[in-house]
ROPA-317788 format. One record per residue (C-alpha): residue in one letter; z, y, x. Coordinates in nm, 4 decimals. Layout:
BEGIN
  type        zz        yy        xx
     A         Z         Y         X
...
This chain:
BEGIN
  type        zz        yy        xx
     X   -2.2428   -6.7796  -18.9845
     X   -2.0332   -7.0348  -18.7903
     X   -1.9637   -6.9415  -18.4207
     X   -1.8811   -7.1536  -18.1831
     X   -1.7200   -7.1003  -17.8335
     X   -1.8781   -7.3179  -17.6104
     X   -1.8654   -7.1145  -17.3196
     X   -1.6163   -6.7869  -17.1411
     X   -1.6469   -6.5594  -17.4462
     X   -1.3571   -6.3101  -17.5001
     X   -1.5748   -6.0646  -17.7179
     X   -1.6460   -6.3683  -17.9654
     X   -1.2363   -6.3542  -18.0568
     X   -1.2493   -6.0103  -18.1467
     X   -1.5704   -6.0328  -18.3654
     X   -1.3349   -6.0134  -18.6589
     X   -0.9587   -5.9185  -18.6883
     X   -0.9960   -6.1376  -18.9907
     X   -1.1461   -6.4291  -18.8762
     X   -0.9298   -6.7476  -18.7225
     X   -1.0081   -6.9489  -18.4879
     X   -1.0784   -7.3249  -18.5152
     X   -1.0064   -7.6204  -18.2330
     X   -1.1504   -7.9439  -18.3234
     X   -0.9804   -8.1936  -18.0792
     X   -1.0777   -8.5498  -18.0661
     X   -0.7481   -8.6414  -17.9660
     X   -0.4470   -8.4048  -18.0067
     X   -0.1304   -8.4510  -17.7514
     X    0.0935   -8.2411  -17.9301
     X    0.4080   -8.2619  -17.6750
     X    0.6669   -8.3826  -17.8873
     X    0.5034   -8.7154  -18.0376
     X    0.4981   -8.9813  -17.7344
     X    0.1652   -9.1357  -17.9894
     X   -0.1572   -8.8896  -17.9659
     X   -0.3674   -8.8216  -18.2833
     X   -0.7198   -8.7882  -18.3591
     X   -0.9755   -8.5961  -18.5049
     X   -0.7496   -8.2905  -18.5294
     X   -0.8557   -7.9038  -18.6029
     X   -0.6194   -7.6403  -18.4898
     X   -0.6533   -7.3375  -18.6704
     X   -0.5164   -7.0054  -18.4581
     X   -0.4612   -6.6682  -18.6540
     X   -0.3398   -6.4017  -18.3826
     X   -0.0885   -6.5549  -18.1261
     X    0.0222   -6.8093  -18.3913
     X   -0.0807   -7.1538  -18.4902
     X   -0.1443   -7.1452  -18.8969
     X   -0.1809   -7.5257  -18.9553
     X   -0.3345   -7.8407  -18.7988
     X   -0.5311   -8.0569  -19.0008
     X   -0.7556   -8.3485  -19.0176
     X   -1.0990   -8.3981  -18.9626
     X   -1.3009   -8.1446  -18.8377
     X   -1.2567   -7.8593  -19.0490
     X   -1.5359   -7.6388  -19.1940
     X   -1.5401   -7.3091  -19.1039
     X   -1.5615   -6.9793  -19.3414
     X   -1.8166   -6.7028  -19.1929
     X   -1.7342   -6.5397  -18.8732
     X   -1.4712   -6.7853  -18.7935
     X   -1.4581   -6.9240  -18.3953
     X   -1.4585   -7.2434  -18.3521
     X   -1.3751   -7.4175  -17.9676
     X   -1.5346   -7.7871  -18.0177
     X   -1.3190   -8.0118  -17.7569
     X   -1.4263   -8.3286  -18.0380
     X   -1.5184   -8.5138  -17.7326
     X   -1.2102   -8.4169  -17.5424
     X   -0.7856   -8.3813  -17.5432
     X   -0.6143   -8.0512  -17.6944
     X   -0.2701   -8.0448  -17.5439
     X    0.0117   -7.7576  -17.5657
     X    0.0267   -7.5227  -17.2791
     X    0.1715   -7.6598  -16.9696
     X    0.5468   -7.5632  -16.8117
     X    0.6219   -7.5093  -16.4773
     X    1.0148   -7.5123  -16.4411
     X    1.0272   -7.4650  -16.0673
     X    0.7557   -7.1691  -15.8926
     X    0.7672   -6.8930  -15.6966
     X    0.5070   -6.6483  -15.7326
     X    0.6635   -6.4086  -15.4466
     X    0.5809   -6.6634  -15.1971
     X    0.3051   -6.8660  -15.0288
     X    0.4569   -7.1300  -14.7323
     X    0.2337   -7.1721  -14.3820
     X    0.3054   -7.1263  -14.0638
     X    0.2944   -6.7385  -14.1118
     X    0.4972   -6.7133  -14.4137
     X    0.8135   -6.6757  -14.1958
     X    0.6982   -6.3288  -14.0280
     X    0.6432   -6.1586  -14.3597
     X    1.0040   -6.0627  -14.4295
     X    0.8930   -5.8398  -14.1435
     X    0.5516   -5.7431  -14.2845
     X    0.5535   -5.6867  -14.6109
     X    0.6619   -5.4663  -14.8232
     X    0.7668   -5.5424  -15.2141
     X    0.4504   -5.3805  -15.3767
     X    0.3000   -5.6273  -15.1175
     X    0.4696   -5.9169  -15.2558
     X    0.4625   -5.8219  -15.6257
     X    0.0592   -5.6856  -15.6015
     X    0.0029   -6.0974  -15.3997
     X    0.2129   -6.2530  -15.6560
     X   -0.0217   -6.1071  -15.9378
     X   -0.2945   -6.3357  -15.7650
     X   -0.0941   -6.6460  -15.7903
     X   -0.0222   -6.5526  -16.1712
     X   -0.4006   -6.5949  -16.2349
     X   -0.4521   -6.9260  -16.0711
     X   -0.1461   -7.0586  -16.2397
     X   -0.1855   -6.9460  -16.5840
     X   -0.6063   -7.0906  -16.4912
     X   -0.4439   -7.4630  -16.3492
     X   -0.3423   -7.4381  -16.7635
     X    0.0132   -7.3088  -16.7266
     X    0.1159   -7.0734  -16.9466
     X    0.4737   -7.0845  -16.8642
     X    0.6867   -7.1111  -16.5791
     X    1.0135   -7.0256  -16.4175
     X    0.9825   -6.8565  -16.1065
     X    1.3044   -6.9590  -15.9435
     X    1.4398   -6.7134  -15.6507
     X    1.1966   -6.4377  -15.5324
     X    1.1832   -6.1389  -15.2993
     X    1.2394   -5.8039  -15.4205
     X    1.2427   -5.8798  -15.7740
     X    0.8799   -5.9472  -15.7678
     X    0.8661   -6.1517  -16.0235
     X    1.0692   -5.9400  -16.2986
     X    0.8024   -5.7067  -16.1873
     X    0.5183   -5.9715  -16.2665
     X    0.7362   -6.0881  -16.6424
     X    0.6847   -5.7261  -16.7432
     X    0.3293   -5.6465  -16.6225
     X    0.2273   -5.9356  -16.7414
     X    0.4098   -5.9280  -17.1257
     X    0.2657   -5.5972  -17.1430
     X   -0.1086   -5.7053  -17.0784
     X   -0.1408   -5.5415  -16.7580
     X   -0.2195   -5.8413  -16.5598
     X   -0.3177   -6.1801  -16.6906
     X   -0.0728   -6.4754  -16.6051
     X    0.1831   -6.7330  -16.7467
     X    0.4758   -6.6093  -16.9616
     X    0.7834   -6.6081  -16.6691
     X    1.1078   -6.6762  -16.7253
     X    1.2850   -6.5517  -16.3942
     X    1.5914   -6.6676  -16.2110
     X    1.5256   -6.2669  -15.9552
     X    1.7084   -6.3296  -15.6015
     X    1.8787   -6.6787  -15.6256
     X    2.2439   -6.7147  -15.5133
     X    2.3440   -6.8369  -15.1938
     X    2.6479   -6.8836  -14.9594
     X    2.6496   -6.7134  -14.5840
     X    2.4435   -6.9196  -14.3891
     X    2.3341   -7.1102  -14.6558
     X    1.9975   -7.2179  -14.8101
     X    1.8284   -6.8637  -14.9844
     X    2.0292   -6.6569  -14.7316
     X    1.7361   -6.4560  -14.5707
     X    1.8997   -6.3342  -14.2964
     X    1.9345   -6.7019  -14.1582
     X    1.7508   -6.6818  -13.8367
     X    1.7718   -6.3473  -13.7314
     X    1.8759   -6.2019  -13.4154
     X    2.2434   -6.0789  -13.4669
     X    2.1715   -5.7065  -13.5475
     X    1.8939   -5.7961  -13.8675
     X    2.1404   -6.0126  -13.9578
     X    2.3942   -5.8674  -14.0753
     X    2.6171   -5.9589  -14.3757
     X    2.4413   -5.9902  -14.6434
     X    2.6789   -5.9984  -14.9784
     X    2.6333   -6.0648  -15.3851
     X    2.3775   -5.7572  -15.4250
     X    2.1629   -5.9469  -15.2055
     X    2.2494   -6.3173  -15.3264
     X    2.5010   -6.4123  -15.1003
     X    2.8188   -6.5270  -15.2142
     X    3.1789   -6.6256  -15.0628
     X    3.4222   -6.6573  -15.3557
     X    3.5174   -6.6347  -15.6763
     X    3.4842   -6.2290  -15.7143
     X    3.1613   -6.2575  -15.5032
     X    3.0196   -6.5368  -15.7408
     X    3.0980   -6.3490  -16.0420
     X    2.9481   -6.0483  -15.9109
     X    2.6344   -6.2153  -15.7843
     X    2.5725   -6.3545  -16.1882
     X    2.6203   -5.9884  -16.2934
     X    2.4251   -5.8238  -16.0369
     X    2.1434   -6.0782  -16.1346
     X    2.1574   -5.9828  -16.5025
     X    2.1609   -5.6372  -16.4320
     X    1.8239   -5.6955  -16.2347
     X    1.6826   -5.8027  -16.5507
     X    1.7159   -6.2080  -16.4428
     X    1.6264   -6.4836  -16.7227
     X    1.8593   -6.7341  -16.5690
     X    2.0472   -6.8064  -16.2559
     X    1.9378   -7.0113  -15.9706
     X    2.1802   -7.1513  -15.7219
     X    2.1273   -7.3260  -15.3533
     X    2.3861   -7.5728  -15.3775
     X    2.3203   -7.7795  -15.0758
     X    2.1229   -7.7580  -14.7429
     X    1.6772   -7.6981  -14.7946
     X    1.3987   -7.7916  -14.6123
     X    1.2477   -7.4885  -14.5602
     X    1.5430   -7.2500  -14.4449
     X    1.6048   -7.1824  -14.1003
     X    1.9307   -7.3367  -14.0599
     X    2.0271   -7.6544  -13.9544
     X    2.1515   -7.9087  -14.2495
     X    1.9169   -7.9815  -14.5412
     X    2.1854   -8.1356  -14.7389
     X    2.5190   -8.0789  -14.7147
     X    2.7312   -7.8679  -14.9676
     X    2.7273   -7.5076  -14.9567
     X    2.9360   -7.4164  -15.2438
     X    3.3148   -7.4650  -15.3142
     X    3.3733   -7.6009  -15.6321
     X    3.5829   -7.2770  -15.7476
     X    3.2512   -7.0647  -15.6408
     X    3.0581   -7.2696  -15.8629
     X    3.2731   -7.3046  -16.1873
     X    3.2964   -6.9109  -16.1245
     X    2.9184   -6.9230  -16.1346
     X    2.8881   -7.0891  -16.4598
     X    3.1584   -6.9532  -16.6409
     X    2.9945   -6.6063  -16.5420
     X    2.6571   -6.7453  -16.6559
     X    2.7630   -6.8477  -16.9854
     X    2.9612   -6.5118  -17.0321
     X    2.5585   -6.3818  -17.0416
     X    2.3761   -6.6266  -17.1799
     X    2.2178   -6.7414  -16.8871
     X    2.1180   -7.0962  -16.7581
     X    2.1879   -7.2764  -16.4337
     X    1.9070   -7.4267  -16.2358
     X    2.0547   -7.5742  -15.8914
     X    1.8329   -7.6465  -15.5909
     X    2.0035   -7.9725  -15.4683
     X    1.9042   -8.2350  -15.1790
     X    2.2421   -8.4084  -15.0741
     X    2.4800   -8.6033  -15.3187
     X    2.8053   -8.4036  -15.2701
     X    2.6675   -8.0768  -15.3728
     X    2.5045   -8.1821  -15.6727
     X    2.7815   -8.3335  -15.7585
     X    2.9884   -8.0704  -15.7763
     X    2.6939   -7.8316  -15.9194
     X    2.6999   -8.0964  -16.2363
     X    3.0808   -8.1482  -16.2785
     X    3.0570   -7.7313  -16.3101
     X    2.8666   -7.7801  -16.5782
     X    2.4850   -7.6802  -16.4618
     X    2.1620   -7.7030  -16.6359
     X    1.9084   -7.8191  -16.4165
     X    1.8577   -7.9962  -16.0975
     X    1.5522   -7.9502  -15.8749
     X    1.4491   -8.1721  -15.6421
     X    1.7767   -8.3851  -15.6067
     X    1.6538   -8.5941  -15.3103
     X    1.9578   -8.8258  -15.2390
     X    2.0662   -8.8486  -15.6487
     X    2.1652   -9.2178  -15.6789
     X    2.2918   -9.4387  -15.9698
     X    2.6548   -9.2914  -15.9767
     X    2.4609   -8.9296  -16.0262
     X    2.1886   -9.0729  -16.2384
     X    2.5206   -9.1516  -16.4672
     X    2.6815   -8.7935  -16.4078
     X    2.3633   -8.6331  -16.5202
     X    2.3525   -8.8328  -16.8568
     X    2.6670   -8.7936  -16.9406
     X    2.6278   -8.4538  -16.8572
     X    2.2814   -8.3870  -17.0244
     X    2.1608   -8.2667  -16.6952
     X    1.7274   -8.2765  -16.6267
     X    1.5881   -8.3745  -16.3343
     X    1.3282   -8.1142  -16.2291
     X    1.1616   -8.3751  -15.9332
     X    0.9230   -8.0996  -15.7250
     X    0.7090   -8.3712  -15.5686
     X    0.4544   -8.1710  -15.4776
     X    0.6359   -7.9594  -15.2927
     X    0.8204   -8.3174  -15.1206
     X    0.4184   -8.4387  -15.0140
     X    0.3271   -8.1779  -14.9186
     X    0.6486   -8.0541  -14.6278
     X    0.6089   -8.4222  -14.5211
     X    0.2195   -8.3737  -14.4525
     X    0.2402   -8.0960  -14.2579
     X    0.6110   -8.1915  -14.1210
     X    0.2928   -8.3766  -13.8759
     X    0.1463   -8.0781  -13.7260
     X    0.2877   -7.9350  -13.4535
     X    0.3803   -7.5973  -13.4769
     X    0.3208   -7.5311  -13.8764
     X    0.7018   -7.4951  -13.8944
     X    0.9869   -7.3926  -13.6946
     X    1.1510   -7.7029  -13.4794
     X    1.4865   -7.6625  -13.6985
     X    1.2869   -7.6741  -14.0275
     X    1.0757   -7.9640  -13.9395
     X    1.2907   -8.2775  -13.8676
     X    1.4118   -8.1546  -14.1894
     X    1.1035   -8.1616  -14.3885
     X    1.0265   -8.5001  -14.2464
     X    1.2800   -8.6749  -14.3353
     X    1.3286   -8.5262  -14.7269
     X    1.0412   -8.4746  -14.8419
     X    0.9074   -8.8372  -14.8078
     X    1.2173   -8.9311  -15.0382
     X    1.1708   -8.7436  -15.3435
     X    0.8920   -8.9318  -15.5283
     X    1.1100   -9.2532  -15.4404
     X    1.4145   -9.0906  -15.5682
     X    1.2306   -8.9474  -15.9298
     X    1.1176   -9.2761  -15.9219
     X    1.4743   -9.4476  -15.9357
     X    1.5530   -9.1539  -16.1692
     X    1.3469   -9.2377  -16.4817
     X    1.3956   -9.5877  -16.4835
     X    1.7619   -9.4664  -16.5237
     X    1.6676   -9.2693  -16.8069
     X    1.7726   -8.9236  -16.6589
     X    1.5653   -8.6426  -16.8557
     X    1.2658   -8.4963  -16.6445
     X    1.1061   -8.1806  -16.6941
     X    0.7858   -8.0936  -16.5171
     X    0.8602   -7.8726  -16.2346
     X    0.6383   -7.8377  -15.8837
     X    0.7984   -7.5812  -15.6328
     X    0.4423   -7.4080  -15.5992
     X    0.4852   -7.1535  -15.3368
     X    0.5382   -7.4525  -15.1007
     X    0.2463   -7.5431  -15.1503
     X   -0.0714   -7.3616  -15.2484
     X    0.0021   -7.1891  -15.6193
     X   -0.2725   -7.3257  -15.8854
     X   -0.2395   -7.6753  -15.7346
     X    0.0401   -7.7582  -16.0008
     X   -0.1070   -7.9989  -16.1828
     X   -0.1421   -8.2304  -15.9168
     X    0.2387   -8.2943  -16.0013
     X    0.0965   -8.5273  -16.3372
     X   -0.0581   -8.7760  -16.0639
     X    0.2368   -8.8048  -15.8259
     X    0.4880   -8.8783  -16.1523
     X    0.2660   -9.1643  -16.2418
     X    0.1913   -9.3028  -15.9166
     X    0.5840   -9.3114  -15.9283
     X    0.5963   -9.5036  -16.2448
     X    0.5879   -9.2697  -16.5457
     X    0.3569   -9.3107  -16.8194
     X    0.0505   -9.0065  -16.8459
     X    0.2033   -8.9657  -17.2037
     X    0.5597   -8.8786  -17.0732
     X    0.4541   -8.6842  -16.7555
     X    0.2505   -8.4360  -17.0090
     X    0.5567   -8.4465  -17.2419
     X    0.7712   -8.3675  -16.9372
     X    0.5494   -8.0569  -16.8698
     X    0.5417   -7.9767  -17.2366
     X    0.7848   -8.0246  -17.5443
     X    1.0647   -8.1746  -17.2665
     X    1.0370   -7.8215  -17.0551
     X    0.9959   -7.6287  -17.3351
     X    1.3776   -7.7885  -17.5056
     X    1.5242   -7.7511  -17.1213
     X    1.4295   -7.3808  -17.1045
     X    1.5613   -7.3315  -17.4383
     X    1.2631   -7.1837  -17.5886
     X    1.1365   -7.3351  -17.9729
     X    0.8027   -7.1457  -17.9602
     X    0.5808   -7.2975  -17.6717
     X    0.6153   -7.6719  -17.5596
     X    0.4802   -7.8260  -17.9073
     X    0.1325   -7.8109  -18.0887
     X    0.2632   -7.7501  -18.4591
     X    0.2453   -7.4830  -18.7372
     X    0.4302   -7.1698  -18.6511
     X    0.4467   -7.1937  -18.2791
     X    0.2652   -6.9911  -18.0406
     X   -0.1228   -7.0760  -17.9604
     X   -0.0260   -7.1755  -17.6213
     X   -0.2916   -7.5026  -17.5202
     X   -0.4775   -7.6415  -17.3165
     X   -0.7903   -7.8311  -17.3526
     X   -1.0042   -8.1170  -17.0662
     X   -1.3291   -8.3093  -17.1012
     X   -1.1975   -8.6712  -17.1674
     X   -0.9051   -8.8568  -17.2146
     X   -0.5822   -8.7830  -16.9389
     X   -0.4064   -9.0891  -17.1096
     X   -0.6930   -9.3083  -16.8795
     X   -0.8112   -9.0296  -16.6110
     X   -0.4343   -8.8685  -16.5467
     X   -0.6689   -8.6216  -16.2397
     X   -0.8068   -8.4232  -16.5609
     X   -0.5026   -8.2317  -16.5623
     X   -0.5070   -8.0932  -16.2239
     X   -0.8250   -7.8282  -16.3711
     X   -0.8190   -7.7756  -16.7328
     X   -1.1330   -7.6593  -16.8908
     X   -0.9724   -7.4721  -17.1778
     X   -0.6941   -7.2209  -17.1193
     X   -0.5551   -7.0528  -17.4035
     X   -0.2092   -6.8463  -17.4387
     X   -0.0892   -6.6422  -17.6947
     X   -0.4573   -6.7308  -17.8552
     X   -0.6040   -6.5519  -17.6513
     X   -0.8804   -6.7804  -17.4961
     X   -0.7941   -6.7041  -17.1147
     X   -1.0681   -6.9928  -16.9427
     X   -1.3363   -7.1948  -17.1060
């Protein structure tokens, strides 16, 4: 007898070790193709996707079948830029002093959930605290806790004084002198022994503060932190171990510099303009744009007292620029992947990202792509990203057609990663 999943069922899936299980999806985004099909079914044998064919396929007995015939199947969404150690508000600057790792990492398994439920079931979590989010990749790859696959840049490097050194602010005796075990770098030696220290943490990839932040407790939000023999050391060390380089950048110089070294990724890049628009191409260098996390510091950049009077002329005056500046960015043809800085703002609210990209100008059809096949080529990983035979079952599903109603992507109604059916 046919069964069909029309509501949260995980005993259904494991009726049958035999049986596979059947998506019909009225119209199938499949991440790569910038034209959506119709009248698709998916068919899912263990974590794998067997075949996708037309029509609506019949099913054999004991066979599950999702129906989304009315609805859009799409591949599992990316998020290139998170941090699942960390939730921003007025408070958040205290718990250095208050919490302990198992704190963070126990916290950050919440924020896995309601990321992996907003339909992502990948990320990068991109400088933590404590390692918290190795901690999360492994519980979470070995089925202890439910959440997005991670792919983890550990503690991100930073130069003394700079943006992601976590002593900034301190009274002189907590501050001490914090060095490349703890993601602080000044020089060659120190830069190649920051990469290595990060690898032996168990780090996917490398994550660099190249310029002035918002959010740090120092003074300049954009001016260049690195030398540019510190950061060919970087990459040179980072291609040694097969690691990528994702650069948090605001101000020109810096990024600059960060792409001339030969970098991956840029997040946020606030004050790119058409000479770095060129860099980038020429380089092959993505755009990850964060402009949730730019809304959101320029919202409450209003309220007096939600952050500390160095942080907030800062987060005034950059974060209203980004969407302009990923604006400016496409039309230039620079590659975006989908990336949101959640931890900024509140974590599960990533797909609010897909609105702010087209309010800025990109098509719905791209802005999934971004968060899809795009992320999934940036990250460097062949199995997620793309709806096609022999790739993981990673997809999401909503009730109607994103293309027209771009909002259905901020709560997906079907979750599934690894094909296991996580939220229906």
């Amino acid at each position: 007898m046919k069964r069909t999943l029309l509501a949260a069922s995980l005993t259904i899936l494991s009726v049958n070790a035999l049986a596979d299980t059947m998506i019909y999806a009225g119209q199938l985004i499949d991440g790569k193709h910038a034209v959506p099909s119709k009248n698709k079914t998916i068919i899912i044998k263990d974590d794998k996707i067997i075949a996708i064919k037309a029509g609506f396929v019949t099913p054999s007995s004991d066979d599950v079948v999702i129906d989304y015939s009315k609805g859009t199947v799409m591949p599992g969404f990316i998020d290139m830029h998170t941090h699942l150690s960390y939730q921003g508000g007025p408070k958040s600057y205290m718990e250095p002093f208050t919490l302990n790792p198992a704190d963070i990492a126990l916290r950050g398994s919440l924020y896995a959930r309601k990321t992996l439920d907003a339909g992502f079931t990948t990320i990068r979590d991109l400088g933590d605290s404590g390692n918290a989010s190795v901690a999360l990749r492994t519980a979470i790859a070995k089925g202890y806790i439910q959440g997005p696959r991670i792919y983890t840049a550990g503690t991100s490097i930073a130069t003394t004084g700079g943006h992601a050194d976590h002593t900034n602010g301190r009274n002189l005796e907590l501050m001490g002198d914090p060095g490349p075990k703890h993601g602080v770098i000044n020089g060659v030696e120190d830069a190649f022994k920051a990469v290595r220290q990060r690898y032996k943490e168990g780090a996917d990839l490398i994550k660099i503060t190249a310029t002035g932040g918002v959010l740090s407790v120092a003074k300049s939000g954009q001016n260049p932190q690195f030398t540019d023999n510190e950061l060919e050391a970087i990459v040179t060390a980072a291609k040694d171990y097969g690691f990528k380089v994702a650069v948090h950048g605001h101000g020109k110089e810096g990024i600059k510099r960060a792409i001339l070294a030969g970098v991956d990724t840029i997040e946020h890049g606030t004050y790119l303009d058409d000479e770095l628009f060129s860099l980038m191409k020429k380089n092959d260098v993505a755009l990850v744009p964060t402009l949730s996390a730019g809304a959101y510091v320029a919202e409450k950049a209003k309220i007096d007292g939600f952050f500390p009077e160095v942080v907030r002329p800062k987060a005034a005056t950059i974060g209203p620029k980004i969407q302009g500046t990923f604006a400016k960015a496409y039309k230039a043809g620079v590659t975006i992947a989908f990336g949101t800085d959640a931890g900024v703002f509140a974590h599960g609210e990533n797909g609010k990202e897909f609105k702010l990209m087209v309010d800025a100008g990109m098509p719905p059809i791209e802005a999934i792509r971004s968060a899809t096949y795009v992320a999934a080529e940036r990250l460097g990983e062949d199995n997620i990203g793309h709806i096609a035979k022999g790739k993981w079952a990673d997809l999401v599903g909503v009730d109607g057609d994103p293309l027209q109603e771009v909002e259905l992507l901020e709560a997906p109604n079907l979750v599934i990663k690894a094909g296991k059916v996580l939220k229906q």
